[in-house]
C-alpha positions in Angstrom: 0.0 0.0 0.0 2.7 2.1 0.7 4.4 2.0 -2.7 1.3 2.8 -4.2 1.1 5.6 -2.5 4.8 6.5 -3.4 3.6 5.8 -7.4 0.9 8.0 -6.9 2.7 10.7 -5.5 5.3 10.7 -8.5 2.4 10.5 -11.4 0.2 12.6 -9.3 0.5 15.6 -12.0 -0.1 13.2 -15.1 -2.9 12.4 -13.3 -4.2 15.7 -12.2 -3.7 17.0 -16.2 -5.4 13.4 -17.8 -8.5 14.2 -15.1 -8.8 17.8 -16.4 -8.4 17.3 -20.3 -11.2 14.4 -19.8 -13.1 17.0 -18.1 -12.5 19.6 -20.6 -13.2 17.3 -23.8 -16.4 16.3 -22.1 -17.5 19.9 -21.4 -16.5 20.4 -25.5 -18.0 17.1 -26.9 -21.9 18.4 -24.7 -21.5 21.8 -25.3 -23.4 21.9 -28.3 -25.6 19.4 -30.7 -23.0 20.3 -33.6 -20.2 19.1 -31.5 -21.8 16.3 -30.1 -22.4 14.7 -33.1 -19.1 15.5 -34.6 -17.6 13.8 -31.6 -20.2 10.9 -32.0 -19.2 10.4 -35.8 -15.3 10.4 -35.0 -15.9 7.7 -32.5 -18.0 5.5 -34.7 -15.7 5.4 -37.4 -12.7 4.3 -35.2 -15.1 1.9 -33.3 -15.8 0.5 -37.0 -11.9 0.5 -38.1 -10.9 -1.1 -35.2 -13.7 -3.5 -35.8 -13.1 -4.1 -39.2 -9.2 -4.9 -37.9 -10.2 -7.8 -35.9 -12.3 -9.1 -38.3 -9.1 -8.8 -41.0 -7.2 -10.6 -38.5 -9.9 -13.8 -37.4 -10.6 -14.6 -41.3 -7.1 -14.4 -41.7 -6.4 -16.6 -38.7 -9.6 -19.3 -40.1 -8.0 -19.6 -43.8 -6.3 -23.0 -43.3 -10.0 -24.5 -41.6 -11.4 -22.7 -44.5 -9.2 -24.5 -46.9 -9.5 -27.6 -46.0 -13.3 -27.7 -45.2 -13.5 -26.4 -49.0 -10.8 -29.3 -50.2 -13.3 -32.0 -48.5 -15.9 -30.3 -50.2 -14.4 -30.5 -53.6 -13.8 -34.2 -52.8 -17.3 -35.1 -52.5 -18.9 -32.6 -55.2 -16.0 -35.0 -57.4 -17.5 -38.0 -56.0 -21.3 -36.5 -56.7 -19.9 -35.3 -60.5 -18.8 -39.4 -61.2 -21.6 -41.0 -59.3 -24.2 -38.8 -61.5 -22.1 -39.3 -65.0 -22.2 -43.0 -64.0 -26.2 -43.3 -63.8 -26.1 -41.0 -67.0 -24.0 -43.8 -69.1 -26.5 -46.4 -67.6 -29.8 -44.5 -68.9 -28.1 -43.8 -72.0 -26.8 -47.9 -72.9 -30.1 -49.0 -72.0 -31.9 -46.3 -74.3 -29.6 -47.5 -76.9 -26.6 -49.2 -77.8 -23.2 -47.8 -77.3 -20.3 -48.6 -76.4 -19.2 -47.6 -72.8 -16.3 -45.2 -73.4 -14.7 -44.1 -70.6 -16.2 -46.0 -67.7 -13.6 -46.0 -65.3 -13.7 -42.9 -65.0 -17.2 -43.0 -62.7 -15.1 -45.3 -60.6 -12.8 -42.8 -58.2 -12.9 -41.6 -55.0 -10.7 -38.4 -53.4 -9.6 -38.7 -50.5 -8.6 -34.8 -49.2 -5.3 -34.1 -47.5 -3.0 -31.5 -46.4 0.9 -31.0 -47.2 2.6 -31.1 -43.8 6.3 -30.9 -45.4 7.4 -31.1 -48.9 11.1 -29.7 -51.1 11.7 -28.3 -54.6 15.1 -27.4 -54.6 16.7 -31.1 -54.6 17.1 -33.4 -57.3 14.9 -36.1 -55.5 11.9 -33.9 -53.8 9.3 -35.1 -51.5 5.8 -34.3 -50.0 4.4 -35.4 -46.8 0.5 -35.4 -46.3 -1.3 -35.7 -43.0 -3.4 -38.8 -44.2 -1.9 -42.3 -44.3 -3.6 -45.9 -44.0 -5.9 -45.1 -41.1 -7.7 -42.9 -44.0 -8.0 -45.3 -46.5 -4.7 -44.1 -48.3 -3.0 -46.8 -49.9 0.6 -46.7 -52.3 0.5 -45.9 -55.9 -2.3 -43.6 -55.4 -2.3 -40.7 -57.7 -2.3 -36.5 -55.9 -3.8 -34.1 -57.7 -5.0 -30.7 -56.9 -8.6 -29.5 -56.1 -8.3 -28.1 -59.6 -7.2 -31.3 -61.3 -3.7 -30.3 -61.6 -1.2 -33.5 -61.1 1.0 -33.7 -58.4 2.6 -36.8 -58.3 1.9 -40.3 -56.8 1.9 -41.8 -53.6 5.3 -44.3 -52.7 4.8 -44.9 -48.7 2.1 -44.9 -46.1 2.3 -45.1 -42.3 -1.1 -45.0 -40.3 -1.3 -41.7 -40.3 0.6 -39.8 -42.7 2.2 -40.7 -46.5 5.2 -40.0 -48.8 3.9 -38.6 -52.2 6.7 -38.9 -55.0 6.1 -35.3 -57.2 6.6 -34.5 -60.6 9.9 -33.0 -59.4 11.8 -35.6 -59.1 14.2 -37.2 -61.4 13.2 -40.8 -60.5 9.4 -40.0 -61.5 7.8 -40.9 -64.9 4.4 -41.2 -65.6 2.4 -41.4 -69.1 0.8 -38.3 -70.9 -1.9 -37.7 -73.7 -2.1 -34.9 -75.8 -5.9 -33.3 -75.3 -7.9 -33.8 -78.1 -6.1 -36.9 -79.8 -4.4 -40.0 -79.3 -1.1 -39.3 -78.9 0.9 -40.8 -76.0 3.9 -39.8 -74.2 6.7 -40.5 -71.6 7.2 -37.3 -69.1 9.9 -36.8 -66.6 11.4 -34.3 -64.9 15.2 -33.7 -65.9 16.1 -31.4 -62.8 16.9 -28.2 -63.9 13.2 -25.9 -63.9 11.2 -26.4 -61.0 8.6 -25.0 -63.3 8.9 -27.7 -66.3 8.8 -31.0 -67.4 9.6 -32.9 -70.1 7.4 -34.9 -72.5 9.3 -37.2 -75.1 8.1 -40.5 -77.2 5.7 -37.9 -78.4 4.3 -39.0 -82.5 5.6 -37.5 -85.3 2.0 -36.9 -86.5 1.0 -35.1 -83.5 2.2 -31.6 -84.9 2.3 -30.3 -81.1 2.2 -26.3 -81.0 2.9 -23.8 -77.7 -0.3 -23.5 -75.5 -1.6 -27.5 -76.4 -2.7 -29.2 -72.9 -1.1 -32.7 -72.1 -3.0 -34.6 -69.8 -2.1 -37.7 -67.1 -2.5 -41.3 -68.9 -2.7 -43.9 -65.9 -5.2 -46.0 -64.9 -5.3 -44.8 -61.8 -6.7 -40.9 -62.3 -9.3 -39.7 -64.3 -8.8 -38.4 -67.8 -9.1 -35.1 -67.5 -6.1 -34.4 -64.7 -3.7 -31.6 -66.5 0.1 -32.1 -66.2 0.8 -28.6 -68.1 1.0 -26.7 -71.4 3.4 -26.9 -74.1 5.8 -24.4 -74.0 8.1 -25.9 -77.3 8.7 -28.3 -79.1 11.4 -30.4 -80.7 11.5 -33.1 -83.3 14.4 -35.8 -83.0 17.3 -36.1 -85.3 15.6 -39.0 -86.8 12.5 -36.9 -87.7 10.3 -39.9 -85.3 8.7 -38.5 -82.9 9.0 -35.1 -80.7 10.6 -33.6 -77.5 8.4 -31.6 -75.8 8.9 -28.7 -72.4 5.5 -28.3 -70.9 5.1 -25.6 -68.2 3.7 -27.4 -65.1 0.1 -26.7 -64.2 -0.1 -27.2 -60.8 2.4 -24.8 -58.5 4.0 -27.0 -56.8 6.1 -24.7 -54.6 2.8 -23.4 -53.3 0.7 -26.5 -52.5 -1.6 -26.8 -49.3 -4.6 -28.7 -49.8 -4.6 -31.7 -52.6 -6.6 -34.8 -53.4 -5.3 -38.6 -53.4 -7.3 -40.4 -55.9 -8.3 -44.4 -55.7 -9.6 -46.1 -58.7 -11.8 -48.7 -56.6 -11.4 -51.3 -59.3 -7.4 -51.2 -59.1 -7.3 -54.4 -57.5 -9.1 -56.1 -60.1 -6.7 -54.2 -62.9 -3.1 -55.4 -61.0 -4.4 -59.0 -61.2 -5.4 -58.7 -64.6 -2.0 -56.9 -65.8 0.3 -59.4 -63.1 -1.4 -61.9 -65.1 -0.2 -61.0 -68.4 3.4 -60.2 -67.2 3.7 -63.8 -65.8 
């Protein structure tokens, strides 16, 4: 009690002065009706900046929830989109024949995720998701984007989290087809760009040109997931086929939220395709 006295008496005349310009702002602000509500105004409008302030900083503070209750929304509207196209190809074979073009891809489901860890400056790059077995992830799973960009494919689970293989990495290849035909392709990732891959084994006859879109080719994703654009093109020395840079669709130094896709007949494809190897 006694050093508050002491403080007192040492701030007594800050105190004094504070007291009296209260006093005298409050005796300005009631003076008159013009004052009053110029006072009022001023306050509102900080009252509103400050609110607006916190608001800035809670939806800034809620966009990772945000992000990921939109990814799992994605994931089922995809679900929805195949289940729906699915009934669609059933009406239409028993309306008429034709033949089923296409059909696996009514047969995937997404499974949303989150990148936990991942590197693009190595020669051998990795991402890490916070979904492994215990959510139905399972190797050789395919990880796109929300947007159906490609990301790579899956190489190890644990229970709860798994090891996804990107484009950039040199030990990654996967099969491409040129939108709009059907031309095939090889893609890899040589190690220099982390912004481009490369597309080779690409037909002569294809006549690629900049801005053409190259899609994934696996049995595992849907037909429609982009790889990138062509950026140039190359034709070999023996005037057989093309070498191709395409400009990666997805950003892969800026990924959050992504997809793992299962084909739910996969099973049933491995034991058809061991079957032919042996």
């Amino acid at each position: 009690m006694h050093r508050l006295i002491e403080f007192i008496k040492r701030i007594y005349v800050i105190l004094l002065f504070l007291l009296i310009e209260g006093i005298a702002v409050w005796c300005y602000a009631t003076a008159t009706p013009y004052t009053e509500s110029k006072i009022l105004a001023r306050t509102s409008a900080m009252g509103s900046a400050i609110s607006g302030a916190i608001t800035d900083v809670r939806n800034f503070v809620s966009l990772p929830e945000q992000n990921e209750e939109l990814t799992q929304r994605v994931a089922e509207l995809e679900e929805e989109l195949q289940r729906r196209d699915a009934a669609l190809e059933e009406l239409t074979a028993e309306s008429s024949y034709k033949p089923i073009v296409d059909s696996l891809d009514a047969k995937f489901s997404f499974h949303p995720a989150r990148v936990v860890a991942m590197t693009t400056n190595r020669r051998h790059n990795y991402i890490v998701l916070d979904r492994g077995r215990e959510s139905g992830i399972r190797k050789d799973m395919g990880v796109i984007t929300p947007n159906r960009e490609f990301v790579g494919t899956v190489v190890e689970c644990s229970e709860d989290y798994s090891v996804v293989m990107p484009l950039l990495n040199t030990r990654f290849k996967i099969g491409g087809r040129l939108v709009g035909s059907d031309y095939v392709c090889s893609i890899y990732w040589d190690g220099t760009s982390r912004y481009e891959v490369t597309a080779v084994e690409l037909s002569k006859y294809a006549e690629p040109r900049k801005g053409m879109v190259i899609n994934v080719e696996s049995d595992r994703l849907p037909l429609d997931v982009k790889i990138g654009e062509i950026k140039s093109s190359e034709i070999n020395a023996s005037k057989s086929a093309y070498s191709v840079e395409l400009a990666i669709a997805a950003e892969m130094q800026n990924l959050n939220n992504v997809l793992v896709v299962e084909n739910k007949d996969q099973q049933q494809i491995d034991e058809l395709v061991s079957l032919f190897e042996n």
